[in-house]
Wavefront OBJ file of the C-alpha trace (Angstrom):
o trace
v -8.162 88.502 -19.732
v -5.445 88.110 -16.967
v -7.972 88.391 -14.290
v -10.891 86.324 -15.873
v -7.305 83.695 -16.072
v -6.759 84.125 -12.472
v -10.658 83.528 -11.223
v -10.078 80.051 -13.295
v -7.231 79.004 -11.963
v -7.381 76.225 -9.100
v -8.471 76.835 -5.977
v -6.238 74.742 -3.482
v -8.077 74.390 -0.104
v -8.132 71.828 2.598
v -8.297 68.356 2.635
v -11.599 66.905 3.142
v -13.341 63.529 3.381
v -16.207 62.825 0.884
v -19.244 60.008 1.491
v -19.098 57.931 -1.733
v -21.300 55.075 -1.463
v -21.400 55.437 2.529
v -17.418 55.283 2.594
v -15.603 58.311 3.953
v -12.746 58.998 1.078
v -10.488 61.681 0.949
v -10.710 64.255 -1.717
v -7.594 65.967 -2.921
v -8.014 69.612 -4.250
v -7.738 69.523 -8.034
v -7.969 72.125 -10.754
v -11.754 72.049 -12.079
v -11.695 70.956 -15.662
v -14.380 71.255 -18.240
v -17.345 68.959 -18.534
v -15.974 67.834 -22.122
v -12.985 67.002 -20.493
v -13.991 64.631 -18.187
v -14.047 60.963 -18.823
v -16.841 59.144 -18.529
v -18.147 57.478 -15.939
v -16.908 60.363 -13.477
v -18.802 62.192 -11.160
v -18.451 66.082 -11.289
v -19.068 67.271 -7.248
v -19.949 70.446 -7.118
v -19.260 71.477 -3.460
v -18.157 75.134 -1.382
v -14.086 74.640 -2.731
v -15.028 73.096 -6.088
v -13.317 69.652 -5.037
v -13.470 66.734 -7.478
v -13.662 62.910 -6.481
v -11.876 61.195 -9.196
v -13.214 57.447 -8.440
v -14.984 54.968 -10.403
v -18.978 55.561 -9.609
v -21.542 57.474 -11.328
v -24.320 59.691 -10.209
v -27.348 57.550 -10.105
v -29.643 59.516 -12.347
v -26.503 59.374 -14.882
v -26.619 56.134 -14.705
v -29.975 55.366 -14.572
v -30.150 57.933 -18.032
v -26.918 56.448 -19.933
v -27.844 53.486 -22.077
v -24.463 52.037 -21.082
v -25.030 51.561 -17.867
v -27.217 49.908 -15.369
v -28.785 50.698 -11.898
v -26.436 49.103 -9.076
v -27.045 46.689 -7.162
v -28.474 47.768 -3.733
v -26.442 46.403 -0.763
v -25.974 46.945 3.075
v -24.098 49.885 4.453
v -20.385 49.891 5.299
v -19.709 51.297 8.834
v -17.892 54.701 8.876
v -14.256 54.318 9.334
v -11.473 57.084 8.056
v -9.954 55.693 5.068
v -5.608 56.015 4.466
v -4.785 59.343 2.339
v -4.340 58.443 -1.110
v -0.298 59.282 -1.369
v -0.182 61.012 -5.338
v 1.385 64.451 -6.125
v -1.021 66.070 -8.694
v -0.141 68.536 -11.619
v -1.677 71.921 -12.517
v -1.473 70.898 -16.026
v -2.899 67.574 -16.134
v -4.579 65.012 -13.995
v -4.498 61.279 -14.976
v -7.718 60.124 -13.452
v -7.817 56.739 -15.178
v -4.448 56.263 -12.596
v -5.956 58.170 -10.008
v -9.253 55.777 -10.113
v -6.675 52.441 -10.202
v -5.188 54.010 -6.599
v -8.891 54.645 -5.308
v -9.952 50.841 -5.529
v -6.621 49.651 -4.686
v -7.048 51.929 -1.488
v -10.937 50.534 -0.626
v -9.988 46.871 -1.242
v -7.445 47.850 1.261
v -10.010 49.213 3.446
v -12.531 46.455 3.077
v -10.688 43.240 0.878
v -12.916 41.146 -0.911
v -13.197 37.510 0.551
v -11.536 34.936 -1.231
v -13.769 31.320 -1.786
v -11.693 28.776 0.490
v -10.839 25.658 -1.121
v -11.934 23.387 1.500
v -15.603 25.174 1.504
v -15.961 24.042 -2.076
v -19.105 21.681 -2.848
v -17.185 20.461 -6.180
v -16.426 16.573 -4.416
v -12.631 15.260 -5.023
v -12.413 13.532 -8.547
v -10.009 11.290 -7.200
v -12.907 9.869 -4.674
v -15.728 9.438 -7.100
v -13.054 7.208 -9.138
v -12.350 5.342 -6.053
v -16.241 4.909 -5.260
v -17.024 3.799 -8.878
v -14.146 1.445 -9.212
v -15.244 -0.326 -5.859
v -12.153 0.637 -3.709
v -14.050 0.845 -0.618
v -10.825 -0.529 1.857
v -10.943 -2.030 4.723
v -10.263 -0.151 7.693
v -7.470 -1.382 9.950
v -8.808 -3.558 12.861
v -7.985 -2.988 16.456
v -4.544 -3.844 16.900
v -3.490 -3.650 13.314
v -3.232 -6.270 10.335
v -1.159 -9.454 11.009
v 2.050 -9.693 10.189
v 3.762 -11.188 7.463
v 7.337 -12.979 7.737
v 8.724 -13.774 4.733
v 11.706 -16.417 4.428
v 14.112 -14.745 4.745
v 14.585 -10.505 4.145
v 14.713 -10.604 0.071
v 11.715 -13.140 -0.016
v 10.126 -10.129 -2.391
v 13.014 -10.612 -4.822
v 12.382 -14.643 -5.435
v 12.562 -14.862 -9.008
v 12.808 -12.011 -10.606
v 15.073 -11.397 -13.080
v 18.790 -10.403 -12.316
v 18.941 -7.125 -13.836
v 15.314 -6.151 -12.075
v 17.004 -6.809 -8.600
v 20.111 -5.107 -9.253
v 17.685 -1.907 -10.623
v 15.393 -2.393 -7.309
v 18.260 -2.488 -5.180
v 19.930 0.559 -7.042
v 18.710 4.040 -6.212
v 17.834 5.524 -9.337
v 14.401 4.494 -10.089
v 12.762 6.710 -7.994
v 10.562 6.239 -5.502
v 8.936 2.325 -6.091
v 6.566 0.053 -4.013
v 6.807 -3.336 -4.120
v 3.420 -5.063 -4.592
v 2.242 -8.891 -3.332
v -1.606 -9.143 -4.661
v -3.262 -11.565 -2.101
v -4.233 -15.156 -3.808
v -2.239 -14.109 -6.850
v 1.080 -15.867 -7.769
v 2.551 -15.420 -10.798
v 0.389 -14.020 -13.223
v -1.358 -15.969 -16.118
v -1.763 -14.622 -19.467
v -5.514 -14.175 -19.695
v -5.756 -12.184 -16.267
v -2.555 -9.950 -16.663
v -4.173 -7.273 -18.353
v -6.930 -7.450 -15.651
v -4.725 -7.101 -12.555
v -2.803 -4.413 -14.143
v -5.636 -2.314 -14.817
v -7.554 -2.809 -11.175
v -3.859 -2.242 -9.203
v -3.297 0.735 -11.244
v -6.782 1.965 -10.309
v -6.217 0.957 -6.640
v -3.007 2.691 -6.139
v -4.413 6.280 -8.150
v -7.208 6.061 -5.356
v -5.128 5.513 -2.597
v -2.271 7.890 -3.677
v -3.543 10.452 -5.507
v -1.554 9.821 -8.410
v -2.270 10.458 -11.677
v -0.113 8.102 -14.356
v 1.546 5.059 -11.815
v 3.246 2.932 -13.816
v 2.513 -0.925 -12.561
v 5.489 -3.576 -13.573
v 3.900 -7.112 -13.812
v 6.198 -9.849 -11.999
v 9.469 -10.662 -14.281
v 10.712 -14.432 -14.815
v 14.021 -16.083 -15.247
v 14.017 -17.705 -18.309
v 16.194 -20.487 -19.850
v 18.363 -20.057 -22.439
v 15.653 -22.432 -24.679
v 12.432 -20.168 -23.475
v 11.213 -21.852 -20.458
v 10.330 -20.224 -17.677
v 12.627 -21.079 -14.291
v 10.918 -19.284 -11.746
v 7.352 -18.137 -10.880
v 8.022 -14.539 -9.201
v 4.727 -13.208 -7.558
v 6.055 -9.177 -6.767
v 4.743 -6.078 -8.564
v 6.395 -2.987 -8.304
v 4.807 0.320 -8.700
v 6.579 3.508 -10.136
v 6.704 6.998 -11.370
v 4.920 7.864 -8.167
v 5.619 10.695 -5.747
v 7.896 10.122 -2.431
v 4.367 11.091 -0.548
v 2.450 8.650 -2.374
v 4.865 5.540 -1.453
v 4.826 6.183 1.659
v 1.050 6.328 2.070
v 0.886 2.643 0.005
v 3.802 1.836 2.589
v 2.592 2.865 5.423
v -0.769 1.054 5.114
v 0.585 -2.351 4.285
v -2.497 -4.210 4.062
v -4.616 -2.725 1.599
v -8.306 -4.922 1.145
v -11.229 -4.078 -0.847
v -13.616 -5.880 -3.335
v -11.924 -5.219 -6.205
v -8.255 -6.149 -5.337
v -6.551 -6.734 -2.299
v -2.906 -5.789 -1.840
v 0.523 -5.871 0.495
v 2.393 -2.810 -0.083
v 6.312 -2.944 1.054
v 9.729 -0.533 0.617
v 13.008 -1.640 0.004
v 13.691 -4.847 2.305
v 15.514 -4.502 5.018
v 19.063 -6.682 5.737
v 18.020 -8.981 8.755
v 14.810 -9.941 10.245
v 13.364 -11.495 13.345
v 11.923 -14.202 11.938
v 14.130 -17.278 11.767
v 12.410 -20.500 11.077
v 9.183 -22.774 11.756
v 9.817 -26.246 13.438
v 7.644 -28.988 12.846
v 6.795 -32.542 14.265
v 6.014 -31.196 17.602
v 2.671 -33.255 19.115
v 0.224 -32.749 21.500
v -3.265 -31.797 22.326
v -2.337 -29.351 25.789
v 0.205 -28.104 28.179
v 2.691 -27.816 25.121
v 3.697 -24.351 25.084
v 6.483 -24.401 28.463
v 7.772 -27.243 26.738
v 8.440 -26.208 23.592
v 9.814 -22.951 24.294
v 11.885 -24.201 26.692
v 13.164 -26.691 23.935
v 14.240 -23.765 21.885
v 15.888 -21.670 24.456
v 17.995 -24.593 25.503
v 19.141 -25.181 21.842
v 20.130 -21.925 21.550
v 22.287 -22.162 24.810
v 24.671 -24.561 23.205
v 28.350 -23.328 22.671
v 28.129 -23.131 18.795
v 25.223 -20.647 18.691
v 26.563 -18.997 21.972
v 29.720 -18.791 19.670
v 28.419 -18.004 16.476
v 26.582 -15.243 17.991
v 28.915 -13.831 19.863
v 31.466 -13.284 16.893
v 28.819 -11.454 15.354
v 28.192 -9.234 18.474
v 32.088 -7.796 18.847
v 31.440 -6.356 15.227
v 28.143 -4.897 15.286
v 28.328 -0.903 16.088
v 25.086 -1.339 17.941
v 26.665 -2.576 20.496
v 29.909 -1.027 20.580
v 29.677 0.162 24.176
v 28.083 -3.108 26.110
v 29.689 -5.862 27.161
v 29.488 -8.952 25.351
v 27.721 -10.229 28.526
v 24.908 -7.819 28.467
v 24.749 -8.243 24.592
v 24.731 -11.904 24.537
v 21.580 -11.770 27.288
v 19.716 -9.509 25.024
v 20.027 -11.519 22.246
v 18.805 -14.498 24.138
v 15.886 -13.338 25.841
v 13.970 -11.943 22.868
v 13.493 -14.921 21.851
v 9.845 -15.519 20.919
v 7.842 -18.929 19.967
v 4.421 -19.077 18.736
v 2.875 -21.955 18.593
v -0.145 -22.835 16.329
v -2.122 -26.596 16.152
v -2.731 -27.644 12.939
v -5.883 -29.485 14.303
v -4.674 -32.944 13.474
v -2.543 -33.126 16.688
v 0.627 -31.782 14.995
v 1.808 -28.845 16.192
v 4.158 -25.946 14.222
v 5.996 -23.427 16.030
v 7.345 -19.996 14.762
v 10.834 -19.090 16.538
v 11.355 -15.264 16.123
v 14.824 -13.716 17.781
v 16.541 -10.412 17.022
v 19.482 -9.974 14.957
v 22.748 -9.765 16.294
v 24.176 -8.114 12.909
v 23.319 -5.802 10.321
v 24.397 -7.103 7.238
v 22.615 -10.287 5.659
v 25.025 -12.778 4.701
v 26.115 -12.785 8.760
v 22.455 -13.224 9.367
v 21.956 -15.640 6.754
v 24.938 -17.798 8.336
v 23.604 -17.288 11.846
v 20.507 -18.037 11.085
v 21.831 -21.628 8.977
v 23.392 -22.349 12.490
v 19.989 -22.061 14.390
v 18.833 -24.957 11.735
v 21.267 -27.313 12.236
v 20.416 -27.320 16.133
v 18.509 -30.287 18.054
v 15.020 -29.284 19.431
v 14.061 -32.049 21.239
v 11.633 -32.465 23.982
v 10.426 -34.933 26.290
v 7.063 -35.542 25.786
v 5.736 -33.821 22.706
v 8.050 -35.363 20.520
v 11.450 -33.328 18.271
v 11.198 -30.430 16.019
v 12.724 -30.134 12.787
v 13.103 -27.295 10.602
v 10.150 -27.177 8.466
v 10.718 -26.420 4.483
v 8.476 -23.213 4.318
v 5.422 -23.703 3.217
v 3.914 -20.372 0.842
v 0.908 -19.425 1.542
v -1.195 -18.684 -1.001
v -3.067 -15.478 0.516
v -0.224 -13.391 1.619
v 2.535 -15.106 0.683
v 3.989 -15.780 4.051
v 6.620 -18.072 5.430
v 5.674 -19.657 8.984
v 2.071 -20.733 7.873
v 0.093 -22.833 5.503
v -2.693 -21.539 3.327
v -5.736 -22.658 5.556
v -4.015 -21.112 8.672
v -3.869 -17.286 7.485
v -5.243 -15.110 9.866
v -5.960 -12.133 6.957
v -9.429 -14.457 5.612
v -10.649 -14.447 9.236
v -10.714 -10.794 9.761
v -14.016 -9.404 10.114
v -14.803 -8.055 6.691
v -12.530 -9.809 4.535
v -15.110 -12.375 3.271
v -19.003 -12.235 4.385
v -22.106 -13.784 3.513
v -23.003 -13.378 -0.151
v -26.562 -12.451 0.914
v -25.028 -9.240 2.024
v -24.752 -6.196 -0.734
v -22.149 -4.710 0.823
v -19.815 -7.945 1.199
v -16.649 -8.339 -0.559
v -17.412 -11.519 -2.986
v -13.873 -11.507 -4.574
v -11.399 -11.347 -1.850
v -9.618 -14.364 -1.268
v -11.843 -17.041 0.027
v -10.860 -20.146 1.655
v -12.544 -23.471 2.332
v -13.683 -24.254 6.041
v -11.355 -25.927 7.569
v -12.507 -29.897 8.444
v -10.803 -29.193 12.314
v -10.340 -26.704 14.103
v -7.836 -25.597 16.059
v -9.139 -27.601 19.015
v -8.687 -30.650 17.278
v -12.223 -30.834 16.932
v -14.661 -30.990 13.774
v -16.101 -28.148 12.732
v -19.670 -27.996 12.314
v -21.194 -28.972 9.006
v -17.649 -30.720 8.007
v -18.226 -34.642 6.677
v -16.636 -37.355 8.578
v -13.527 -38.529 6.676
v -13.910 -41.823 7.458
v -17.537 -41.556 5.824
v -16.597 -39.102 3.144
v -16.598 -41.486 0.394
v -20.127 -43.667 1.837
v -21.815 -40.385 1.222
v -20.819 -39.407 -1.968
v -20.968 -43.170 -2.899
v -18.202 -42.761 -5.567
v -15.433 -45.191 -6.228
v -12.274 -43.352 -5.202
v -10.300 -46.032 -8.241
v -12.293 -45.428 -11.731
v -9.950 -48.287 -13.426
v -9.645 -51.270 -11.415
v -10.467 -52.131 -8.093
v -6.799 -51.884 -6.358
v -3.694 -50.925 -7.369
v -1.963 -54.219 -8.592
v 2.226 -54.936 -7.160
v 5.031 -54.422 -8.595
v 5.245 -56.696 -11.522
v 1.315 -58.199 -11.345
v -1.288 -57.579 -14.226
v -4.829 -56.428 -13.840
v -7.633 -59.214 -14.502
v -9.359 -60.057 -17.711
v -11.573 -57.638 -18.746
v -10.244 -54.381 -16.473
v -8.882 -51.488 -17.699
v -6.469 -51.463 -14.883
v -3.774 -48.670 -14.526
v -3.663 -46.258 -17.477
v -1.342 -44.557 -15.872
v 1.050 -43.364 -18.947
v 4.251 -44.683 -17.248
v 2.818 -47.931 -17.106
v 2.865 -50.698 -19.812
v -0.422 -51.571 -21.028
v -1.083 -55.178 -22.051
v -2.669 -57.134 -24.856
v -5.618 -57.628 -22.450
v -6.134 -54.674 -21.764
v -5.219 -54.321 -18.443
v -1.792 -52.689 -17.053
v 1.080 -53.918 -14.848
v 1.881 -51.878 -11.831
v 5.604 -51.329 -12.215
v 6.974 -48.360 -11.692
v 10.100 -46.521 -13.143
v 13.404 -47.669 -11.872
v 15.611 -45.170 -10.538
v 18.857 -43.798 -12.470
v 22.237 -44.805 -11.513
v 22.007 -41.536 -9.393
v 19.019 -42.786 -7.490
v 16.733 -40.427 -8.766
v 13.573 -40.865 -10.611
v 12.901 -39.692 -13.950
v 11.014 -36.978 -12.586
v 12.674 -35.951 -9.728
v 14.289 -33.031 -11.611
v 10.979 -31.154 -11.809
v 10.240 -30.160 -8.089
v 6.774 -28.097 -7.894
v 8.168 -25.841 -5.664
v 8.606 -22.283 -5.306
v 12.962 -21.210 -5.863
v 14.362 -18.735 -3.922
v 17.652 -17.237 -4.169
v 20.624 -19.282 -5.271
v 22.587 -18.712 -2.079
v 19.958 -19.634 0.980
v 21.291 -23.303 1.421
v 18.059 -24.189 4.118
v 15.245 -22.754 2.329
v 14.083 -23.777 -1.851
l 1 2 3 4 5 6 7 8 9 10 11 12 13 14 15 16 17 18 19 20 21 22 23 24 25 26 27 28 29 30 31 32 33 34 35 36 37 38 39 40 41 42 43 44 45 46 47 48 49 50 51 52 53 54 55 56 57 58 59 60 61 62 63 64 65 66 67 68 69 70 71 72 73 74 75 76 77 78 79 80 81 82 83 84 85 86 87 88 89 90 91 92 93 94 95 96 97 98 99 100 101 102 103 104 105 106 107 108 109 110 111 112 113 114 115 116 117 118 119 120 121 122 123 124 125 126 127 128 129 130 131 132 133 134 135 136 137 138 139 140 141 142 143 144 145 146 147 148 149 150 151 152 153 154 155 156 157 158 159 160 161 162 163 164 165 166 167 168 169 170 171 172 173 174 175 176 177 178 179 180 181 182 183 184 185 186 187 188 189 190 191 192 193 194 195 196 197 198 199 200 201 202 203 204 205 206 207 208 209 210 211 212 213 214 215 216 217 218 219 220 221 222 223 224 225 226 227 228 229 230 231 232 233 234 235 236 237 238 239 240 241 242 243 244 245 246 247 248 249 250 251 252 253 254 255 256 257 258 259 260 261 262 263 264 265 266 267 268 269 270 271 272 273 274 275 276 277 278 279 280 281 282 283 284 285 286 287 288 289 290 291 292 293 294 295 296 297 298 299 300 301 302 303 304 305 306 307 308 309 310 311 312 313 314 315 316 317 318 319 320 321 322 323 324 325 326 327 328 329 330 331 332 333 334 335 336 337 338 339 340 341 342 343 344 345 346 347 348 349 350 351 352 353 354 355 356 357 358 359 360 361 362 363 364 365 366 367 368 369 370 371 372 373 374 375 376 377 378 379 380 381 382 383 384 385 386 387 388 389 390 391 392 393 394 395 396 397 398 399 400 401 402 403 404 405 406 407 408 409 410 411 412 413 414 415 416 417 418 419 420 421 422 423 424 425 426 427 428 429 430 431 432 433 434 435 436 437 438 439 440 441 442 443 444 445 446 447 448 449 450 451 452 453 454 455 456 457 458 459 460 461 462 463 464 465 466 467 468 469 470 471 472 473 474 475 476 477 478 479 480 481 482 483 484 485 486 487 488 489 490 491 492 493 494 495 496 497 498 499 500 501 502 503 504 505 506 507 508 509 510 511 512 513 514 515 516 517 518 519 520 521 522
């Protein structure tokens, strides 16, 4: 019995290297168990030193006879390469080949790893595209030299209106990362279309940004105490966005595509270049030395010069220059641009950097500038002009039929074309251009009313005086501040002014407000 023990005991020999599946593996001498003690789905070896292969294949013709099991799958052969020892200490007593198996595939994925699918290789297309494509946010790409600018007012032009406590929470920093939104040819939002444009700039922004859930803040009134709206605000503001995703809506600026078209802007800043448009400047050519030579000299005079240079001694920017070389910069970035209004008048843009940081300074400086005298010899004295707002992007130095955004290729097209943009902003043509001349296919003004042949008075013939009556039988002025008579026709008084000299309805301006302490502009 002892020696039939000791021909069955385990028969340690060398380590060798067995071909499973065309792979060289090494085989670690093991005690030979029993057939009914092998798992299943083991292969038994039966080689010169008895050595067993504990990994996970099966002889083919046990495979191909167990009903469990199915033939495998024929691939190409592996090159020969040695394969790492498998590092595990194995008992005379018992064997766990289950473990053993684990460390075998652990070792060939080692030897060979499987290759992962790369996300970028995938042919599933980006969700977040196919919502932009069947929204219709196909934007328009930024022309050569960038998007026009837009100068505002003055540098919290995006805060006209709004409510107090939604500037003090824009200006605070606890909201989060937020994008103020102007929506081109939108000012203040009317009832019926509110739900609209806060549905199509949500969808905008989720295609732009990749974000999920923006939340999109309609503009916010100042109301009076009795109801009535005070302002007309015309800023969205866009939050519960990522810090990536503002930026990206920031760093575009002009975004413009057939369904909405937008100007994204961050927090404003304190000062800006942009000072003020003059107006009542005249002439056809040879205007532009003039002009700018007219605003250089006004802003020569000792009370700029002085105003300026108190502002200079205090600004850390220049700390370490003189306030010679300070002053010189400030004057000679000076910049005037200079656009016809195709009547003969002529509006010029003055642009000059600021000599301070912080924006009442600026503010001040900038009321000093106003006050100055522009005057020029032969093209006639500019005043400061009362901004204008222009109705596609909202700017300050412009009027509506003068924005440069409509006459960028792309903005508005030929309806005949499928892939034009029908409902961008689109403006008139304009009756001159910037020549002075017509523009083809414009009507004569003088013959404007000879070809519609329409009476430009329904009632009456003329507007009667002061204190006359229409003839017998004409309506006259129905005008509702007039006095109709028994005859039916109307006297052409008008209201007499207050003891304050204003009219009754001089207290309703129809003009945009701006913040309560910017004396120059509304």
């Amino acid at each position: 019995m002892e020696q039939e023990q000791n021909e069955s005991a385990p028969c340690l020999g060398t380590q060798q290297l067995g071909e499973v599946d065309g792979w060289l593996v090494p085989a670690q001498a093991v005690p030979t168990p029993r057939p009914r003690d092998l798992p299943p789905n083991l292969r038994y070896v039966d080689e010169a030193d008895d050595v067993y292969l504990p990994l996970w294949s099966v002889n083919e013709s046990a495979r191909a006879s167990s009903p469990h099991t199915r033939a495998p799958t024929p691939g190409p052969s592996a090159p020969r390469r040695p394969a790492p020892s498998v590092s595990r200490a194995l008992s005379d007593s018992s064997v766990d080949y289950f473990a053993l198996a684990e460390e075998a595939e652990r070792t060939a994925e080692a030897i060979q790893p499987q290759q992962q699918p790369s996300p970028t290789a995938s042919s599933d297309p980006d969700p977040y595209q196919l919502a932009a494509e069947a929204a219709g946010f196909d934007f328009m790409p930024e022309p050569e030299g960038g998007f026009p600018p837009v100068n505002f007012s003055h540098p919290f032009a995006l805060y006209n209106g709004q409510t107090r406590a939604r500037t003090a929470a824009l200006e605070a920093d606890s909201l989060g990362p937020n994008v103020l939104i102007q929506v081109a040819g939108e000012g203040y939002p009317q009832l019926h279309r509110l739900n609209h444009l806060m549905e199509t700039l949500g969808g905008a922004v989720q295609a732009i940004a990749y974000t999920p859930c923006p939340l999109v803040s309609s503009p916010a009134a100042e109301l009076s105490p009795t109801g009535a709206r005070r302002t007309s605000p015309n800023t969205w503001v866009i939050l519960n966005i990522s810090q990536d995703a503002a930026d990206r809506l920031i760093h575009g600026r002009v975004w413009i595509s057939p369904a909405i078209s937008f100007f994204a802007y961050g927090r404003p800043s304190q000062t800006q270049r942009y000072l003020f448009t003059l107006t009542g400047f005249r002439g056809a050519r040879d205007y532009q030395v003039p002009i700018e030579e007219a605003v250089r000299r006004a802003f020569r005079t000792p009370a700029f010069v002085q105003s300026t240079t108190q502002l200079l001694r205090t600004n850390p920017d220049f700390q370490n220059v003189s306030i010679v070389v300070a002053l010189h910069r400030i004057l000679t970035s000076i910049a005037v641009r200079i656009t016809p209004l195709g009547n003969g008048n002529l509006i010029a843009s003055v642009d000059c950097d600021s000599p301070t940081r912080a924006y009442e300074e600026w503010r001040h400086w900038r009321d000093v500038a106003v006050t100055l005298s522009y005057e020029t010899l032969w093209h006639g004295q500019g005043t400061p002009w009362r901004n204008p707002s222009c109705a596609v992007c909202h700017g300050a130095d412009h009027p509506t039929h003068l924005c440069p955004f409509p006459r960028l290729p792309g903005w508005s097209r030929d309806s005949t074309d499928p892939h034009a943009r029908t409902n961008c902003f689109l403006l008139p043509p304009l009756a001159h251009d910037t020549e002075g001349s017509m523009a083809p296919g414009a009507p004569d003004p003088s013959t404007a009313n000879a070809q519609t042949n329409t009476n430009t008075r329904p009632y009456g013939n003329a507007r009667g005086a002061p204190g006359s009556r229409a003839n017998t039988g004409q309506r006259g002025n129905t005008n509702p501040r007039g006095n109709q008579s028994a005859r039916g026709g109307a006297n052409g008084r008008t209201p007499a002014p207050t003891r304050s000299g204003r009219r009754p309805n001089d207290d309703q301006p129809n003009k945009r407000t701006c913040r309560e302490e910017d004396r120059f502009y509304d």
